[in-house]
N, C-alpha and C positions, 0 to 999 in steps of 0.2 A: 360418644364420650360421656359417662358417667358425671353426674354433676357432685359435688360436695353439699353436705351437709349445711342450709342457711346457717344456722346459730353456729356452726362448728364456723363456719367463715368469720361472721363477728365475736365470735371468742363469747359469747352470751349463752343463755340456756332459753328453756321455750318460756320460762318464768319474770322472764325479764322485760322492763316495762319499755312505753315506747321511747320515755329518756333514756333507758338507758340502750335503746338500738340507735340512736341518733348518737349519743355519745361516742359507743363504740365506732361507728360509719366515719363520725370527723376524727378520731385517731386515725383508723385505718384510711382514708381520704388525703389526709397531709401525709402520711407517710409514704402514700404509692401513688400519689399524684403526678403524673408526665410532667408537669414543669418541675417536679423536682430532681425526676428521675428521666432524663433527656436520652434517648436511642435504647431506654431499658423494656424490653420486652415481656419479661417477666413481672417488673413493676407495673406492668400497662394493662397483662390480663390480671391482676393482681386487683387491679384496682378497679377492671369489668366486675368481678365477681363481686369484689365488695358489694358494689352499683346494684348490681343485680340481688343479691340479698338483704338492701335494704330498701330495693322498691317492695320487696314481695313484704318484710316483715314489720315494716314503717304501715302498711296500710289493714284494716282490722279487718276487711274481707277477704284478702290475699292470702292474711296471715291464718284466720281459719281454716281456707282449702289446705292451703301448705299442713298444717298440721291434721288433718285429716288423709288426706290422700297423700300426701308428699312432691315429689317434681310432677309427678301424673295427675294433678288435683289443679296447678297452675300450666301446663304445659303450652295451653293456648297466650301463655304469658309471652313476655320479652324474654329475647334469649340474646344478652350483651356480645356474647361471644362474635355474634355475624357482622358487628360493626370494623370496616374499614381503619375507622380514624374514632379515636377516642371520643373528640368533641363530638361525634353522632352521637355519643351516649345523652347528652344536653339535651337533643332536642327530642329523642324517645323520650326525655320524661314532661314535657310540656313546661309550663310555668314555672314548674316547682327548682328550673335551672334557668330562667332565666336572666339575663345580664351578663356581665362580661365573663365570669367563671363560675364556678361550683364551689369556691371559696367564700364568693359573695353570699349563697344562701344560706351558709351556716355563720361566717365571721362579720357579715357587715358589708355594704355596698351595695354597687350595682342595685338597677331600674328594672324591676320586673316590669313585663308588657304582655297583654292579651293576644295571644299567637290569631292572627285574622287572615292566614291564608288560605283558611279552609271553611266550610260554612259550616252551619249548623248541625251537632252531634244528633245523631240516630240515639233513639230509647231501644233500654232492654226487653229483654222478653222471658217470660217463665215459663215453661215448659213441665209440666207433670208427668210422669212417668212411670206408670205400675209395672212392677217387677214380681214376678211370683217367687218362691222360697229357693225355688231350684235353679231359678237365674242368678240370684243371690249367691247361693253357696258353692257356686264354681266359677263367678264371672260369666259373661255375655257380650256381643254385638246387637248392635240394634238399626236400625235404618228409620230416623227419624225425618217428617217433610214437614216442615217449617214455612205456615204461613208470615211472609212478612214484607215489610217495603223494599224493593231490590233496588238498584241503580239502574239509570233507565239510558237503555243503551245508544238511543239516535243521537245525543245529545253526551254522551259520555259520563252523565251527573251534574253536568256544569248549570245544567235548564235553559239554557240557551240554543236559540234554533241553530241548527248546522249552518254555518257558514256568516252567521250575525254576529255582531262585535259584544266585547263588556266591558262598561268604563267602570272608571275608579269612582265611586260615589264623593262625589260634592260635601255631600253636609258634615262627613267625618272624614275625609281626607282620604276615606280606604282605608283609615284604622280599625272601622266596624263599632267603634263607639264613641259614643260623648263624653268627657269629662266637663263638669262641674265642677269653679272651685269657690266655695265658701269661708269666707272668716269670720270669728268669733272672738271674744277676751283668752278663749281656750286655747286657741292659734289656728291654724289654714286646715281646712276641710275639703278633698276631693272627691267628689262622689262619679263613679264610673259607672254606665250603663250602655246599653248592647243601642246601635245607634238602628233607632225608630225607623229609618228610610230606604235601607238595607239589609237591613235585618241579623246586622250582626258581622256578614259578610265584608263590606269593604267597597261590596260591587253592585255594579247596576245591571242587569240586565236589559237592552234595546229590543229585541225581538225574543220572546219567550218560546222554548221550544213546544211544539204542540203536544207531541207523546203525555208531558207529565206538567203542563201548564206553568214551564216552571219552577216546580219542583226540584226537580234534578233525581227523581225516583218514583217510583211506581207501585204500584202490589202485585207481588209477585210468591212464589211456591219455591222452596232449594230443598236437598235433599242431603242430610248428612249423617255421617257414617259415626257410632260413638262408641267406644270401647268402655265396657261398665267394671270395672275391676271388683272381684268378689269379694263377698262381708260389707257390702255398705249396709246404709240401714236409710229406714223412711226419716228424712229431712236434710238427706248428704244431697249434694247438689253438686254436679260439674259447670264449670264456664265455658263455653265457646266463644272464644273470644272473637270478634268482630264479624260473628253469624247471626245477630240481634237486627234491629234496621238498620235499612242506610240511612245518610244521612242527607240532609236539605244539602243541597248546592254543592255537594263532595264533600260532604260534612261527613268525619270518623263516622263507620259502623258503631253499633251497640254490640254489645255481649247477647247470648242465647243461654241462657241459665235453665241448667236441665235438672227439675229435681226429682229425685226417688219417693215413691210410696210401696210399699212391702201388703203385698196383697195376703189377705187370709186365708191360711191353708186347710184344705181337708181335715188333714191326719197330724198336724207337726204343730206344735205351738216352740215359737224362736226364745232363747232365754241368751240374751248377750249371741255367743257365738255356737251355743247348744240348741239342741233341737230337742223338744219333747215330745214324745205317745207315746198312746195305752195300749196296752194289751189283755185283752179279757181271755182268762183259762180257764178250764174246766176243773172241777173239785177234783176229781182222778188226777188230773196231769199235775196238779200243784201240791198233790200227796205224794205221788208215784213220780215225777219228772217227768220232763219232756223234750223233741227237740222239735221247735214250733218257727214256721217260718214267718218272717216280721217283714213290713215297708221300710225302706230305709229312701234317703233323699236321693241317692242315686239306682235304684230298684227295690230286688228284695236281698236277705240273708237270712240264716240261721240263727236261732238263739236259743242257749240253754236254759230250762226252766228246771231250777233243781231241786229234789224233793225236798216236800215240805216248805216249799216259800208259799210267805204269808202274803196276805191281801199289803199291796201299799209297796211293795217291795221294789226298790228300782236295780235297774240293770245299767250298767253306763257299756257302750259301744264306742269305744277308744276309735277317735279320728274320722269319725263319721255325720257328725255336725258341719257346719259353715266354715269355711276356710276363712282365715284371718285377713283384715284388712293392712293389705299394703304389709306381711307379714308373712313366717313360714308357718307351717299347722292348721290344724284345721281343730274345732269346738269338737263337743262328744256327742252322739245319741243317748240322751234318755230315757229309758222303754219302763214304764210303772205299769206293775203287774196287779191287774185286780180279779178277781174271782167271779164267777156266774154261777146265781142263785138262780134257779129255774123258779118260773112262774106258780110250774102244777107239777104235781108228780102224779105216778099211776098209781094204784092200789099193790103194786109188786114193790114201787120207787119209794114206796112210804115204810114196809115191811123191814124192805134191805136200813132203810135211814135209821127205824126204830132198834134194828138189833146194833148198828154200828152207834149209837148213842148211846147205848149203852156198856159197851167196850170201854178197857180203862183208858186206853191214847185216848178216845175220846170225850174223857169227860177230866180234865189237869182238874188240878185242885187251882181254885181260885177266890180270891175275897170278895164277900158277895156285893161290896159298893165298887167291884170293876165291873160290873154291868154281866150281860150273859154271854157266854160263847154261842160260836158257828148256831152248834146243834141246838142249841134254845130257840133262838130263832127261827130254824127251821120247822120244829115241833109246833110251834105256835101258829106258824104258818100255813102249815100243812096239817095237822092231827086234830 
């Protein structure tokens, strides 16, 4: 199923700031919120999608893929639609729903709380990625292996030896942190932090699994597959979303951040979504015409060189550039024609030069601070 448009959902444009994506959200939030709209179906995906476009346009990196690549830029993202029951939406987004509703985090109430049923978040990882011009400008597969920390499987991540208990940590209750609370003339200060003795977790391990000491993950090698959509450019980057490490104690995976580099071509220098070469022709063919075979990014073709094109001259090759990103069409070729002055000539090559110099095509009338033509140069060169 097709997705709609993020900004066309919140009725905003891609110019609009991040108040006024929040803005939008709690409009549409109270309106197609299920407490207000009780067995209403339509209200209820109504109000996934909101959900769903303003995780992606509330956050500043989400919101660049999105606008670079579009639904295929976040794909590895949340997709609201899979959830059962609304209130799943809450806890796909972590903290930021915390308390008793989603009315709480925009209008007031409700206790946010540090989610501790899971241990410590895995880090990202970058990934580089060179792409020659012609993987570019048609799209590619790639088969990427990804060193990174895996979940270590005798223990299932937990770091715990098979068959050994886990209590609930002592010194935080299983909350996984401490509060501090401090007062001042200013009024009550709590200060929260990740609880020293656990690590964050809540729990204790009794017998540490031996595979990953603990851990709950390993180092390990995966293997995945990425669809590179054509027209990117060197610094567009894809997400894989939770292909990054794992994490301590079945702590969320990290992201796998794959980004492009645009390797240097032979023959083609990229202009946006154009391609450019040269083509050197000979003084005959650019007098008399030609029809001269050229590289193009997908092999070769024909091209008309018609008489009397000058040095400099460009040829555009409609549709033969880099296809557009996440768009229809493709850029142009263009082929700049420059001419070949020979090094040496023969004593026959210098005779024929001298009588055709002095023919009137080739001698135009011209102002003597435009510098010299062809045949001056030539003369000098050569005689």
């Amino acid at each position: 199923m097709s997705k709609s448009d993020y900004y066309d959902v919140l009725g905003i444009n891609k110019s609009s700031s991040i108040d006024d994506v929040k803005s939008a959200y709690r409009k549409l939030a109270m309106q197609y919120h299920p407490d207000r709209n009780p067995d209403n179906k339509e209200a209820e995906e109504k109000f996934k999608e909101a959900t769903e476009a303003y995780e992606v346009l509330s956050d500043a990196n989400k919101r660049s893929r999105y606008d670079q690549f579009g639904h295929q830029g976040i794909r590895g993202g949340q997709d609201f639609h899979q959830y059962q029951n609304v209130n799943d939406i809450f806890s796909a987004f972590g903290d930021m729903f915390s308390g008793s509703s989603i009315f709480d985090q925009f209008f007031g109430g409700g206790q946010q709380r540090r989610n501790t049923s899971m241990g410590e978040p895995g880090s990202d990882i970058r990934i580089r990625l060179p792409l020659t011009l012609e993987e570019i400008a048609d799209g590619t597969k790639k088969k990427l292996n990804i060193k990174r920390m895996v979940v270590c499987e005798p223990c299932g991540g937990k770091g715990a030896k098979p068959g050994s208990g886990i209590s609930s940590c002592s010194s935080c209750n299983g909350t996984g942190e401490i509060r501090q609370v401090s007062r001042s003339v200013f009024g009550q200060f709590v200060n929260i932090a990740p609880c020293a003795a656990c690590g964050g977790s809540g729990q204790i391990i009794k017998e540490p699994c031996v595979s990953c000491n603990g851990e709950g993950r390993i180092k390990g090698e995966t293997t995945e597959e990425l669809t590179i959509p054509a027209g990117v450019s060197t610094g567009n980057f894809i997400p894989l979303r939770g292909r990054g490490n794992a994490g301590r104690r079945g702590g969320h995976p990290g992201d796998a951040n794959v980004i492009f580099e645009e390797l240097e071509h032979e023959h083609f220098i990229r202009q946006n979504d154009d391609i450019i070469s040269e083509l050197i022709v000979s003084f005959p063919e650019a007098i008399l015409g030609a029809e001269i075979e050229v590289q193009t990014i997908n092999g070769f073709g024909e091209i008309e060189i018609k008489a009397g094109t000058q040095p400099g001259t460009e040829i555009r090759l409609r549709g033969k550039g880099i296809q557009h990103l996440n768009e229809k069409g493709r850029g142009d070729q263009i082929v700049r024609v420059n001419i070949h002055v020979p090094n040496s000539l023969s004593t026959k090559e210098k005779t024929l030069i001298k009588e055709l110099a002095d023919c009137e095509n080739f001698s135009p009338n011209r102002d003597e601070k435009k510098g010299k033509d062809f045949f001056d140069r030539v003369k000098e060169a050569f005689l």
